[in-house]
C-alpha positions as CSV (number, residue, x, y, z in Angstrom):
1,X,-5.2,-38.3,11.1
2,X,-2.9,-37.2,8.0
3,X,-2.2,-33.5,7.1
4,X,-1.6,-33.0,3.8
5,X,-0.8,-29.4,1.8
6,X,-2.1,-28.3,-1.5
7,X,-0.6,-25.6,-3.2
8,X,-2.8,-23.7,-5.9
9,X,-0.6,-21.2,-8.3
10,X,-2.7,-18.6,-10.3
11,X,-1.3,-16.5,-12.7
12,X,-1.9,-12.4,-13.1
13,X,-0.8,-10.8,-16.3
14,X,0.1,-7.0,-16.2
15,X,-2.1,-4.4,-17.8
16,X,-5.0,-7.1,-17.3
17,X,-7.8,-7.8,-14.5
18,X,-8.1,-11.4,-14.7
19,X,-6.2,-14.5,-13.3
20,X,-6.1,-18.3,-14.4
21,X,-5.3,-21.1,-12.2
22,X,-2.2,-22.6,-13.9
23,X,-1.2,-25.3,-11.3
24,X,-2.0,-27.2,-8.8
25,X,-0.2,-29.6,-6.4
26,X,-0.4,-31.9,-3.5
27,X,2.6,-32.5,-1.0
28,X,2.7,-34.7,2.4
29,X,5.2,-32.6,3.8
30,X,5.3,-29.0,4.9
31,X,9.5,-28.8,4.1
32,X,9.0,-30.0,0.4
33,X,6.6,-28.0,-0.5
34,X,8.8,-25.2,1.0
35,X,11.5,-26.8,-0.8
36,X,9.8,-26.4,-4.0
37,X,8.7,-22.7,-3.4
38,X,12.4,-21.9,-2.7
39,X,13.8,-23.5,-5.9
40,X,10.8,-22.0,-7.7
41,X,11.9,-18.4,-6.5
42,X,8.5,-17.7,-4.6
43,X,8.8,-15.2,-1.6
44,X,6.3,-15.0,1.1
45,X,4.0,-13.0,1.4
46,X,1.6,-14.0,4.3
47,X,1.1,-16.4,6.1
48,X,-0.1,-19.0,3.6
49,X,0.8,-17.3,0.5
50,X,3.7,-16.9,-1.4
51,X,4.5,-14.2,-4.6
52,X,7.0,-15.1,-7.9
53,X,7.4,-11.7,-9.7
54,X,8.6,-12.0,-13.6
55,X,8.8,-9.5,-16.3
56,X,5.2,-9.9,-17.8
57,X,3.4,-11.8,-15.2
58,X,2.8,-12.3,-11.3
59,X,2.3,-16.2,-10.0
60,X,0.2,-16.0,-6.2
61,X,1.1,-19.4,-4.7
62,X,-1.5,-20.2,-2.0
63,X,-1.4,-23.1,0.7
64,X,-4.1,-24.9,2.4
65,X,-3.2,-27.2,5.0
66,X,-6.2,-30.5,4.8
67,X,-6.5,-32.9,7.5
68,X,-7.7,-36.6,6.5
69,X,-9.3,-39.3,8.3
C-alpha cells in the first residue's frame, strides 16, 4: 500500500465572501510537501491545514493523506 499527499490551496480575497481553488498538488512524501509549505511561508494552522497571509489575500493550504492499492 502507498500513501501519498495532496495539497489543495484556495484563495480568499479580503472584503469578499468567495474562494477559488488556485492549486493543486501531489507529493509522495510527507517532508517535501512540508518542505514546500516552509519555503512557500505557510504556517499551520491545524492539523492538516496550513495559512499564507499577504496584503490583499489569504491562501488556506489543506492536506489529505490517500492510501493506494
Amino acid at each position: 500500500m502507498t500513501k501519498i499527499y495532496r495539497l489543495s490551496i484556495t484563495k480568499e480575497t479580503d472584503g469578499q465572501e468567495y474562494e477559488q481553488q488556485i492549486k493543486e498538488k501531489v507529493f509522495k512524501r510527507k517532508a517535501k510537501l512540508k518542505e514546500y509549505l516552509n519555503k512557500e511561508g505557510y504556517f499551520k494552522e491545524s492539523k492538516n491545514q496550513y495559512m499564507k497571509i499577504t496584503e490583499a489575500s489569504i491562501y488556506i493550504a489543506e492536506i489529505h493523506k490517500m492510501k493506494i492499492k
